[in-house]
C-alpha positions in Angstrom: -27.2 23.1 -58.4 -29.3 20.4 -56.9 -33.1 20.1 -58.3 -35.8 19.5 -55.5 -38.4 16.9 -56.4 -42.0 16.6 -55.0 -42.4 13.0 -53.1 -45.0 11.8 -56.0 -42.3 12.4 -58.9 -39.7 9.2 -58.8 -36.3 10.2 -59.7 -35.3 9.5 -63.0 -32.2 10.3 -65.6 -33.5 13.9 -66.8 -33.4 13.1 -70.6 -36.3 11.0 -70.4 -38.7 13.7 -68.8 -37.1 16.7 -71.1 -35.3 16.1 -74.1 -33.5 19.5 -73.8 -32.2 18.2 -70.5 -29.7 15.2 -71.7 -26.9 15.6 -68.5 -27.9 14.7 -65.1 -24.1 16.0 -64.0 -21.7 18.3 -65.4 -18.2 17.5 -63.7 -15.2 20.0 -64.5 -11.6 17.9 -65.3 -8.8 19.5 -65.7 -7.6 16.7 -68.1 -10.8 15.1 -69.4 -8.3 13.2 -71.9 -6.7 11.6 -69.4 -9.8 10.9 -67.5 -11.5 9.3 -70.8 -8.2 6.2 -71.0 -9.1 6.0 -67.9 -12.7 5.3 -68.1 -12.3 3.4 -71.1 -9.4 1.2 -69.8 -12.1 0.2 -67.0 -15.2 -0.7 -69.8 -17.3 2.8 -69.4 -20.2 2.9 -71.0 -20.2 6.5 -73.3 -22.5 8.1 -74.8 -20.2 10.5 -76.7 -16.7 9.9 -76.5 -14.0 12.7 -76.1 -15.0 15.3 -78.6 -16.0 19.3 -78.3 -19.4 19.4 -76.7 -22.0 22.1 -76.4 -20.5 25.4 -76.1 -16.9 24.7 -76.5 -16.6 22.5 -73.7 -13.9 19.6 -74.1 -14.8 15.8 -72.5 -16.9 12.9 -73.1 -20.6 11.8 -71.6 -20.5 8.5 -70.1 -24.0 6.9 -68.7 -24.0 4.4 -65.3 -25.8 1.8 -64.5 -29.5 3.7 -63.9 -29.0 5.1 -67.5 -28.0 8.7 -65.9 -25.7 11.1 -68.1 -22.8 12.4 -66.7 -21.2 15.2 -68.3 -16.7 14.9 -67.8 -14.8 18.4 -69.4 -13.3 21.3 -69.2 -13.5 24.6 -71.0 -11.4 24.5 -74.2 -8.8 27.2 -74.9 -9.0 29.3 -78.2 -12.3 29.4 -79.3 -13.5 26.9 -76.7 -10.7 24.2 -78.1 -8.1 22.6 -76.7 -4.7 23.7 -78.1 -4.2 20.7 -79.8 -7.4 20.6 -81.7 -6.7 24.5 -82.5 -3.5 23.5 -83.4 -4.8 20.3 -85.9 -3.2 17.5 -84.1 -6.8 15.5 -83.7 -8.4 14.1 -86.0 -12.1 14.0 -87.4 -14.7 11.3 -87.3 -17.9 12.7 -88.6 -17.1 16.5 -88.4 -16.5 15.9 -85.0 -12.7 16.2 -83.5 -11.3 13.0 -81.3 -8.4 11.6 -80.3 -6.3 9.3 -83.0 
């Protein structure tokens, strides 16, 4: 879905005109692990790394260089988790599952 914007409002990353709002992109992956050694391999800049994120969805939020959120996952499998956080082989930082 694509927002239209009157020509007096400047674009700008949607968190900072609604708080509610914090992604400017969802983008489904398939493998959003895969996708996250990749990003990290090349110096991305997260803003959550691979974890379980609103509503059972599985990725990481990364920001770019105009301080927009982009939103990398997939739909995790039993109770929106991937099968190997259902199955315990991640561990927890801070209540939250990642990678070891």
């Amino acid at each position: 879905m694509l927002k239209a914007i009157r020509p007096d409002v400047l674009p700008c990353p949607n968190r900072t005109r609604h708080e509610w709002a914090r992604w400017d992109a969802f983008i489904y992956t398939a493998d959003p692990g895969a996708l996250f050694e990749e990003f990290r391999r090349s110096g991305a800049s997260f803003l959550t790394e691979l974890t379980v994120l609103d509503e059972g969805l599985w990725g990481f939020e990364v920001t770019d260089a105009d301080g927009y959120v982009l939103a990398f996952a997939r739909v995790g499998q039993e109770r929106g988790l991937p099968e190997d956080v259902a199955d315990g082989n991640i561990l927890c930082f801070g209540g939250r599952p990642t990678t070891g």
